[in-house]
C-alpha positions in Angstrom: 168.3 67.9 114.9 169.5 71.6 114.0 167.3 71.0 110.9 164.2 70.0 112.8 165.1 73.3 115.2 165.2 75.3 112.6 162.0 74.3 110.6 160.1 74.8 114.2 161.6 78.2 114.1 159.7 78.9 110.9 156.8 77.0 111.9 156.9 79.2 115.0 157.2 82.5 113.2 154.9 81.6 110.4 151.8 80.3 113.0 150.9 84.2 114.1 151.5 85.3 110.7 149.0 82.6 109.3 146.5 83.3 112.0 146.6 86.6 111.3 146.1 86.8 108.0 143.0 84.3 108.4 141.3 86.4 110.6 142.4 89.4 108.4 140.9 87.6 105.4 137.8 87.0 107.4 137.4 90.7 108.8 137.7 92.1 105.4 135.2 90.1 103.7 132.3 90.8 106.3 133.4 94.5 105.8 133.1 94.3 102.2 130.1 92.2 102.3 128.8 95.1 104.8 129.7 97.8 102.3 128.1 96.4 99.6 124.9 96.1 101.1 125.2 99.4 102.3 125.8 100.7 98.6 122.5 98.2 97.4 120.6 100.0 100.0 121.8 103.8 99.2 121.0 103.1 95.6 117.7 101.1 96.3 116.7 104.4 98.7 117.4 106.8 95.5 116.0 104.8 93.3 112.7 104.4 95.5 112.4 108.5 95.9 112.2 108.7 92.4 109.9 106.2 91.7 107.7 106.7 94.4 106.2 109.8 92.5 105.4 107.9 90.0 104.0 104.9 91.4 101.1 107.6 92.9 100.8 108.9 89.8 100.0 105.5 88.3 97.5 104.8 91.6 95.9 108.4 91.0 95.4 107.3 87.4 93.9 104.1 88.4 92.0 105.6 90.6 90.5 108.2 88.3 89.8 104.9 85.5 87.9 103.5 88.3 86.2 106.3 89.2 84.9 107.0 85.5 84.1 103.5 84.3 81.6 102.9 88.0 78.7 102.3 86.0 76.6 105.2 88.2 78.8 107.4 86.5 79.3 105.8 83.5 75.7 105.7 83.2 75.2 109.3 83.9 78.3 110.7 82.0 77.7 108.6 78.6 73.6 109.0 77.8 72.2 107.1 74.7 72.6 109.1 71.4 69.4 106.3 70.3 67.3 104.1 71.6 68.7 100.9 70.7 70.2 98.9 72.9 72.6 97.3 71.0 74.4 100.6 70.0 73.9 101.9 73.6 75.7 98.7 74.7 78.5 99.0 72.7 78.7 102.6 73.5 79.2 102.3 77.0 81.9 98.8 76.4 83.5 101.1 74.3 84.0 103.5 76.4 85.2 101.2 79.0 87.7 99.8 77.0 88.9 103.1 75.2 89.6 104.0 79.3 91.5 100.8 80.1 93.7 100.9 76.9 94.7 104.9 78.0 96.0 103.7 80.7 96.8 100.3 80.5 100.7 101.5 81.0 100.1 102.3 84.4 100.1 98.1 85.7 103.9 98.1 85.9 103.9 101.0 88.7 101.0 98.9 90.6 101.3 95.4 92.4 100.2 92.4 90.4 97.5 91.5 92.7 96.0 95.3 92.2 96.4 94.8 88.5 94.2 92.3 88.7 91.4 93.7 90.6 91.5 96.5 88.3 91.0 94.0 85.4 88.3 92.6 87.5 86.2 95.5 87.9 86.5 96.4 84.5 85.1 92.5 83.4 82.6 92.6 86.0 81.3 96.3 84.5 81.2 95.2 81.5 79.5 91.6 82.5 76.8 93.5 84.0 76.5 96.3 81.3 75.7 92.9 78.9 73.6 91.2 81.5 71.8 94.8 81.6 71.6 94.8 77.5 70.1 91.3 77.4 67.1 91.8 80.5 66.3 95.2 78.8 66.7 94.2 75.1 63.3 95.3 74.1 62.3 97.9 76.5 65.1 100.3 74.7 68.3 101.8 75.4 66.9 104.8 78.3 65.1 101.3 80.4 68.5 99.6 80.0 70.3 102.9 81.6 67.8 102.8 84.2 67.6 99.2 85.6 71.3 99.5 85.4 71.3 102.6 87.7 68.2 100.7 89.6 70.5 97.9 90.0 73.5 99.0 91.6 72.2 102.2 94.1 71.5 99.2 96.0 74.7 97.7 95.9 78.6 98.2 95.7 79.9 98.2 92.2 83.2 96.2 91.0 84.8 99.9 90.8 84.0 100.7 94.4 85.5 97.0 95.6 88.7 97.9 93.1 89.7 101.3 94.6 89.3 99.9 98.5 91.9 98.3 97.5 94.1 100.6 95.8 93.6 102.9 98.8 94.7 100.1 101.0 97.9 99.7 98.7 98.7 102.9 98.3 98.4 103.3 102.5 100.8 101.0 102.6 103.6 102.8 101.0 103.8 105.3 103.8 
C-alpha cells in the first residue's frame, strides 16, 4: 500500500510537470512557426523591392517592342528599299523578329499569360503583314505598305490589344 502511495506521489508531482511541458511544447512551436513566416515574409519584401525595378523595366521594354512592331509604325519607320513585295515582306518579318529576339529575355520578369499576348501580337502582325504580301502581290511593295496602313487606321492592331494589357498588369503591381 506504501508502494501504491508512493507511486501516486510521483504520479501527482509528475501530472503538472507533464502538462506543462505539453503546453510548453505547443506554445513554442506556434512561436516558431510564427517566426518563420515572419522571416519568409521579411525576405520575400526585400527580395520584391529589388525586383520590382526590374519587372518595370522588363514591362517598359515590352512596351516599347510593342510600340515599334504596331504595324502603323512599323509601316512608317521601315519604307521599301524596292518594289518587290517579297523582299519588302521579309523586310518588315525581319524586323519583327530581330525586335522579339532583343528582348525575348524580358518573359521571365512578366506573367505567363502576358507573355503570351505578347507572342500573340507579334503572330498576328506578322499573319497580317503575309496576308498583306499575298492581296498585294502584284501591285508592288509601296500598294502593299499602303493597304496595310488602309487596313488597320480603321481598326485596333494586335499591338494595341497586347499593351492594354500590359498596362493593366503593370497597374496591378501598385
Amino acid at each position: 500500500m506504501e508502494e501504491m502511495t508512493q507511486v501516486l506521489s510521483y504520479v501527482a508531482y509528475l501530472l503538472p510537470a507533464i502538462v506543462v511541458g505539453i503546453i510548453a511544447y505547443f506554445f513554442f512551436k506556434g512561436h516558431t512557426a510564427n517566426e518563420e513566416g515572419r522571416r519568409r515574409y521579411l525576405i520575400q519584401k526585400e527580395a520584391q523591392n529589388k525586383i520590382l525595378p526590374m519587372r518595370l523595366q522588363a514591362y517598359e521594354r515590352m512596351t516599347l517592342f510593342l510600340e515599334r512592331i504596331d504595324p502603323m509604325k512599323l509601316l512608317v519607320r521601315v519604307k521599301p528599299f524596292s518594289n518587290e513585295v517579297d523582299k519588302y515582306e521579309d523586310l518588315l518579318i525581319r524586323n519583327i523578329e530581330q525586335e522579339y529576339d532583343h528582348n525575348m529575355t524580358q518573359q521571365i520578369y512578366v506573367s505567363q499569360e502576358c507573355w503570351n499576348l505578347i507572342n500573340a501580337a507579334k503572330n498576328a502582325t506578322i499573319h497580317i503583314i503575309r496576308q498583306g504580301a499575298m492581296h498585294e502581290k502584284d501591285n508592288g511593295a509601296d500598294k502593299m505598305r499602303e493597304w496595310l496602313l488602309q487596313n488597320f487606321m480603321e481598326e485596333v492592331t494586335p499591338s494595341q490589344k497586347a499593351l492594354a494589357y500590359v498596362r493593366k498588369e503593370v497597374g496591378e503591381l501598385f
